[in-house]
matplotlib code that plots the C-alpha trace (Angstrom):
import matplotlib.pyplot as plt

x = [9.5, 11.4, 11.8, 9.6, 10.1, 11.5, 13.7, 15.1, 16.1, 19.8, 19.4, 19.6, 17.1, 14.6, 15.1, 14.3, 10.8, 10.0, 10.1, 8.1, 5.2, 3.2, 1.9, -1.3, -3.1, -5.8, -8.1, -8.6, -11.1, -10.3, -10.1, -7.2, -8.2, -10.8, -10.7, -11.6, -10.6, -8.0, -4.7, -3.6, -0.5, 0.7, 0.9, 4.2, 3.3, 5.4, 3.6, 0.4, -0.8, -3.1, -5.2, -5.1, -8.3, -10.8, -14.9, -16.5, -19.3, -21.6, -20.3, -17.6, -14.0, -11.1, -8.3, -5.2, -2.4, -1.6, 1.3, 3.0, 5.7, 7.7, 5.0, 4.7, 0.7, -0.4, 2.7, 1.2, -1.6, 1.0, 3.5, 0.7, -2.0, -4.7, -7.2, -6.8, -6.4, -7.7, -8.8, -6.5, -8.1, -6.7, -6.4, -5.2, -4.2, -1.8, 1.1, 1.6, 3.4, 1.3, 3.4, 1.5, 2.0, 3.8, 6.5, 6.6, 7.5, 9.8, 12.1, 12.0, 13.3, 15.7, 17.0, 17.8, 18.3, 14.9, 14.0, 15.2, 13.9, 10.2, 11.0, 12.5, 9.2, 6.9, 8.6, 8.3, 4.8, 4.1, 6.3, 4.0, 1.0, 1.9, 3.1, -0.7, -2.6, -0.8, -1.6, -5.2, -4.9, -3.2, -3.7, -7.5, -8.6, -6.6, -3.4, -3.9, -5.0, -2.0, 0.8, -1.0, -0.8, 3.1, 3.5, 2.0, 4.2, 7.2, 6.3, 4.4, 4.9, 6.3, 8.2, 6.2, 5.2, 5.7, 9.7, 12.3, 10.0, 6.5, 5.4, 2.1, 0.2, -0.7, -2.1, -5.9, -7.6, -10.7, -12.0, -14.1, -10.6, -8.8, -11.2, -11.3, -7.4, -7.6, -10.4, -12.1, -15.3, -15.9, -16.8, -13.9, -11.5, -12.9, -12.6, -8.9, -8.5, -9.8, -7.7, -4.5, -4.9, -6.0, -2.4, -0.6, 0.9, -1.3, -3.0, -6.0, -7.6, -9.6, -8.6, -4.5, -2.9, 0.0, 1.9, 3.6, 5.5, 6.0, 7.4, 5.0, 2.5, 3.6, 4.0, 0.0, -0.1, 1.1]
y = [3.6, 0.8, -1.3, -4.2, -8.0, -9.1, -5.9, -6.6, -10.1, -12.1, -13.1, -16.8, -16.6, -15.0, -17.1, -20.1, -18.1, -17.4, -20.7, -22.5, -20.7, -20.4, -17.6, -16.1, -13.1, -11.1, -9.0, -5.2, -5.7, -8.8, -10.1, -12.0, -13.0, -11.7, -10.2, -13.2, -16.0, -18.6, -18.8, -20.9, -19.0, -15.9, -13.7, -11.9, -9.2, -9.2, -5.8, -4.0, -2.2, -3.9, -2.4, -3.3, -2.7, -3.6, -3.1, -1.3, -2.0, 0.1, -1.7, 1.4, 1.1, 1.5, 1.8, 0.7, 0.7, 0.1, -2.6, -2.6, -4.8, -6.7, -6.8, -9.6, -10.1, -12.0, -12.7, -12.0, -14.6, -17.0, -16.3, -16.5, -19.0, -16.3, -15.5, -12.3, -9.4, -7.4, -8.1, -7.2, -6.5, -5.3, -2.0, -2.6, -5.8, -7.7, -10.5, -12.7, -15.5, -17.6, -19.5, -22.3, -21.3, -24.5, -23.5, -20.4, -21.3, -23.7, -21.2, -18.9, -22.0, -22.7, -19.2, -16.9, -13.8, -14.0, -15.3, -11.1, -9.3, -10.4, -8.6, -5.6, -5.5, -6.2, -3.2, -1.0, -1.5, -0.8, 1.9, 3.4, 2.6, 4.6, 7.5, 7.2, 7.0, 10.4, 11.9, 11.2, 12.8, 15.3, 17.1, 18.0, 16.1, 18.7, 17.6, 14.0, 14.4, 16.2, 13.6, 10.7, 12.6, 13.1, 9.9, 8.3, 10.9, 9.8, 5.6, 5.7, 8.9, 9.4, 12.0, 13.3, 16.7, 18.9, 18.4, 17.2, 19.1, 17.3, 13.8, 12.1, 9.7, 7.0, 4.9, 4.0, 5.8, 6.6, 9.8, 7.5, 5.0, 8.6, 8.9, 5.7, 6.2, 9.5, 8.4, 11.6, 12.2, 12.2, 15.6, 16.2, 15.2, 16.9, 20.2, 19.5, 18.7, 22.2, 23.7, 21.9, 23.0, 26.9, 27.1, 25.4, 22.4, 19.9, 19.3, 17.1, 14.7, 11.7, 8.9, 11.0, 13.7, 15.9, 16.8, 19.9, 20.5, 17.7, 20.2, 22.6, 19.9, 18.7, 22.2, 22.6, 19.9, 22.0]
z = [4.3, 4.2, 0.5, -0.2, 1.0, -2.2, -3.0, 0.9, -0.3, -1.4, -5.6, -3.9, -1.6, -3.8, -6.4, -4.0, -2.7, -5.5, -6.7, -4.3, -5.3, -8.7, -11.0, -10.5, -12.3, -10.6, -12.7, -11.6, -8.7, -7.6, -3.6, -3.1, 0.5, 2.9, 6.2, 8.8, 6.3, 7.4, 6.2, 3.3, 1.5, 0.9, -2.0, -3.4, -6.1, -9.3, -10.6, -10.3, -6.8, -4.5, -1.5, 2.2, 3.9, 6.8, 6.3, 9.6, 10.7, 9.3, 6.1, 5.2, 4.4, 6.0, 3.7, 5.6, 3.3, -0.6, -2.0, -5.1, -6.9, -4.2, -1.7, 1.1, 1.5, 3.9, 6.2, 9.9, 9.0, 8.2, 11.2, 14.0, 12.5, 13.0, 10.7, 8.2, 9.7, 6.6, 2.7, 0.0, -3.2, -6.4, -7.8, -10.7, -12.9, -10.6, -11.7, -8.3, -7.4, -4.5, -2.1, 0.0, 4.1, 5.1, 2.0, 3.3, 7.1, 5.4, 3.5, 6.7, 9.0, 5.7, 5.2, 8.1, 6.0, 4.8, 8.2, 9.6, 6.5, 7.5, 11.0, 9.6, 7.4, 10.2, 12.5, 9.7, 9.0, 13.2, 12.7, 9.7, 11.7, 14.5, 12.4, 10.9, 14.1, 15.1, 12.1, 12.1, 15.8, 15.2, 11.2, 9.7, 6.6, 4.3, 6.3, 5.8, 2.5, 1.8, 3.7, 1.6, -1.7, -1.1, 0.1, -2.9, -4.8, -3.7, -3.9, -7.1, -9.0, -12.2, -13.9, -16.9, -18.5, -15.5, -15.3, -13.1, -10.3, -11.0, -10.5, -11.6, -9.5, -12.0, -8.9, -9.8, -6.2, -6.1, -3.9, -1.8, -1.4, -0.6, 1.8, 3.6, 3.8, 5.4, 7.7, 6.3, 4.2, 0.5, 1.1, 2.8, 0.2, -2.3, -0.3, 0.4, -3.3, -4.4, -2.0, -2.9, -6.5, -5.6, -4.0, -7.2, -5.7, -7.2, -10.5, -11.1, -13.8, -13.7, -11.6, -12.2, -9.6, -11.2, -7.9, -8.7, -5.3, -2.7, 0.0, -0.6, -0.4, 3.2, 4.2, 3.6, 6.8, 9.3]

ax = plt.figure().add_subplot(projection="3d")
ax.plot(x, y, z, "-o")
ax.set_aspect("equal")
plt.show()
């Protein structure tokens, strides 16, 4: 997956973004747009982890994809003049800066380089949105369970008491958030979970996952 908007830009031309835009703080919990609403700026994340999701409408959740520290949120609204394709909420205690849309467009117009690293972005988001849809055609809820565990290994783990071999997912996920990103059922989840840790490549605690083996984890997908 490719690296965040920010970590993609020159030390110039972040420091001008960056500065068009003021600090903002979002509690745990907190919507920082909703799906539908119109476009007013966009959000850059300094730290913390936010969700990208989309209610059905049966009133469920669709969990479509998680940011963390050097996230672009908000960027397709601002290109196309649409209204918000999704809601981002937080998942944890977030540090933003909030850039008004016409600042934004500015510094694009103003700064070519920047101007390129919101395509790349944008073709690797379709890219990771095709790789899901196949996926979710293709593996059983145990397969995606497993992809999404390693991919959240390998974005947001961190080395602790299991050795240079283990990584714990810190990253605050719910079962029912698991769930909505694997478009599978609590029930589901909890299955794949059980199974995961019979066959020693995971380890569980509340609102934590130890992943033991990352190839042995996407090896349970096939």
């Amino acid at each position: 997956m490719a690296r965040e908007y920010l970590d993609q830009l020159r030390v110039d031309d972040r420091a001008d973004l960056l500065a068009r835009g003021r600090r903002r703080r979002w509690p745990c919990g907190a919507t920082l747009f909703g799906e539908g609403d119109r476009s007013t700026s966009v959000v850059l994340v300094l730290s913390g982890r936010a969700k990208v999701f989309s209610l059905t409408e049966q009133g469920g959740e669709v969990l479509l994809a998680i940011r963390g520290p050097g996230a672009l949120l908000g960027e397709m609204s601002a290109l196309d003049g649409a209204p918000r394709s999704a809601s981002v909420a937080a998942l944890e205690p977030l540090d933003t800066i909030v850039v008004p849309v016409r600042s934004f467009l500015d510094f694009l117009l103003d700064r070519p380089d920047a101007a390129v690293c919101i395509v790349r972005l944008i073709v690797s988001r379709l890219r990771d949105s095709d790789r899901k849809r196949v996926e979710f055609g293709t593996y059983d809820a145990l397969g995606r369970v497993a992809l999404r565990l390693a991919e959240m290994a390998e974005r947001f783990g961190q080395s602790g008491e299991h050795g240079e071999h283990g990584v714990r997912i810190t990253l605050p996920l719910t079962q029912d958030e698991l769930a909505a990103w694997t478009a599978s059922s609590r029930e589901s989840v909890t299955k794949a979970l059980r199974t995961l840790r019979r066959h020693g490549v995971i380890e569980t605690s509340r609102r934590s996952v130890a992943v033991l083996d990352v190839d042995g984890l996407r090896a349970r997908a096939r």
